[in-house]
N, C-alpha and C positions, 0 to 999 in steps of 0.2 A: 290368300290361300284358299282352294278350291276344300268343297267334300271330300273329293278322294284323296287330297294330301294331309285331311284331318283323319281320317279313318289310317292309313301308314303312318302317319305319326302314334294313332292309339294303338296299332299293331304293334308296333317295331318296341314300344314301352312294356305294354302287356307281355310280349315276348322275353324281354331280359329281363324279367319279374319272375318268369314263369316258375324258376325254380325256387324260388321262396315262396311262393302258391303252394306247390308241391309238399314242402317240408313242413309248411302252416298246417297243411288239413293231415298231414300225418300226426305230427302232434296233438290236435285236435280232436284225433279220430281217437287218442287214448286218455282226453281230458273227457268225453264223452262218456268212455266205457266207466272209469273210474266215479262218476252221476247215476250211471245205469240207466244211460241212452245210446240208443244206438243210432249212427248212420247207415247211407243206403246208393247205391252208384246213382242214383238221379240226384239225394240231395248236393251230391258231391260235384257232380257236373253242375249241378245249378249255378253252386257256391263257386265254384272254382271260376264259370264264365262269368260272374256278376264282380267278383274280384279282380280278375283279367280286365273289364271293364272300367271300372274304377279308378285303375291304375291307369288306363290309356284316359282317362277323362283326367285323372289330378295332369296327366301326361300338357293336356292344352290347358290348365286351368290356372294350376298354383308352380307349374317348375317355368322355371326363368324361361324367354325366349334367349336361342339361341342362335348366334350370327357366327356360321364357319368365313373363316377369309385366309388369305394366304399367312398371313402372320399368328393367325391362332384363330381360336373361339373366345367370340366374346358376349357379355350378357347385355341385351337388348333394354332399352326402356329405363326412366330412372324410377330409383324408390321415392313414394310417397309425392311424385308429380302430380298436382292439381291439375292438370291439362289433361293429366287420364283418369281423373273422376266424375260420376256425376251423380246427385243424389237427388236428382226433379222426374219423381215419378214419369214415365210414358214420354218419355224426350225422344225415343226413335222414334216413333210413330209422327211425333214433329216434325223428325229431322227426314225422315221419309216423304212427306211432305211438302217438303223444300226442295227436291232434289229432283234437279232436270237429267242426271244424264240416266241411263236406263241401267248400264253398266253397275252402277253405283248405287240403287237403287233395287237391282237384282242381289248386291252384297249385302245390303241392309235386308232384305228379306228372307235370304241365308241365314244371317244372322241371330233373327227373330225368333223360324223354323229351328233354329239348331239349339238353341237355350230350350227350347219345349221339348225337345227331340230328344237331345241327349240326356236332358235326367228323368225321362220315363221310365227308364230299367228300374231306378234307385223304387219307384213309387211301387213296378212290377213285382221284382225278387224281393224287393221286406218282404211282402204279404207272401206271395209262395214256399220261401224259404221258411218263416219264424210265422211259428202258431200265437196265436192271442193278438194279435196285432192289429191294433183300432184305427179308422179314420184319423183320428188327433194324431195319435203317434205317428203316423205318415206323415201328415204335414208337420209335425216337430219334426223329425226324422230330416224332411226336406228344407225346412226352414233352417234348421243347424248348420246343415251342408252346405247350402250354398251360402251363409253369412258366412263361413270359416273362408271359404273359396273368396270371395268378395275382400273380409279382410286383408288375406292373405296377398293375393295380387298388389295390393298396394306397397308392397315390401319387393316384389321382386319384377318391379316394372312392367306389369301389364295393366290391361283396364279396369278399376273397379266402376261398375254404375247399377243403380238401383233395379235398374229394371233388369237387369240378369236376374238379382233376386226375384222378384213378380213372376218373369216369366217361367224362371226353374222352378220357383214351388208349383205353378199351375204343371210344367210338364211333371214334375213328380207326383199330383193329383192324378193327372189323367192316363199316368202310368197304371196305377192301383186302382181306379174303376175301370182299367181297361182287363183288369185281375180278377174285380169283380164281375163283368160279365162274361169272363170266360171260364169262370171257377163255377158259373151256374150251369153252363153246360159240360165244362167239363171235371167238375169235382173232386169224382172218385180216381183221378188220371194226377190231378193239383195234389192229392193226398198225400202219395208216394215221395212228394220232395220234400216233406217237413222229417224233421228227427223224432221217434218214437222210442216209449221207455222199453227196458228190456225184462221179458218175460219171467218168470219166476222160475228159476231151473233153469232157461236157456241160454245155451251156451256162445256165445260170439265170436 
């Protein structure tokens, strides 16, 4: 499966989500008022693209793969296969390695790329989105995530291997200094997306 058939697959999931997106940050928006905070249309777009996101990631991560055929759909991979585990730290870069054909070699490096890639959002929006937010709790934050994802997979026929975790937490690092050095120049712009209390008399 190519990038652009991963990126249509996170669309086409995100998309039939979208309306429980919708109804979540409605509710939200009066769990909020009800604390005496208020939202603001950039927190809201933040939220809402970081959660569209999400979904198209659990989208390739944790739901079954899917095999259409003439007789039906069916679910790919079995649960709990040891032939799709592996827990030996840095085994692609092994297995990369080893591999004469370029073809296949260009997939392992996809693959690399894409574990680092895809969970720098996660590392990005914590920190834009939610005030108070320290280095430690990003990497917990990251660390939780993808061990759930990892277990998870073991149940419904895809790969679990360690080094997904390694390399998701490092992209969920480099997500959030990549937050931090854009929060230094641009601040007073990053401010606007966090929730703020609401004013004494003012009305919402």
């Amino acid at each position: 499966m190519g990038i652009g058939m991963y990126l249509t697959q996170m669309f086409f999931f995100a998309l039939i989500f979208s309306p429980v997106i919708v109804i979540w940050r409605l509710l939200a928006r009066k769990r909020l008022k009800k604390k005496s905070l208020k939202t603001n249309i950039f927190h809201e777009t933040g939220l809402i693209l970081f959660a569209a996101f999400s979904i198209g990631l659990a989208a390739l991560t944790v739901f079954p793969k899917l095999e259409f055929t003439e007789s039906g759909v069916n679910i790919m991979g079995n649960a709990l296969d040891p032939n799709r585990m592996n827990f030996i730290p840095f085994m692609l870069f092994k297995r990369m390695a080893m591999v004469k054909d370029d073809q296949q070699l260009q997939q392992m490096i996809v693959i690399f790329l894409g574990n680092i890639l895809m969970f720098m959002p996660i590392g990005f929006f914590s920190a834009l989105l939610w005030k108070k937010i320290k280095t430690l709790k990003i990497l917990l934050t990251g660390t939780l995530t993808t061990l759930f994802i990892e277990i998870v997979q073991m149940f419904v026929g895809r790969e679990t291997d360690i080094d997904d975790v390694i390399f998701n937490i490092l992209g969920v690092y480099l997500g959030y200094l990549i937050y931090l050095l854009l929060n230094k120049l641009f601040g007073s712009f990053f401010d606007k997306f966090k929730v703020t209390a609401v004013k004494t008399g003012e009305n919402d």
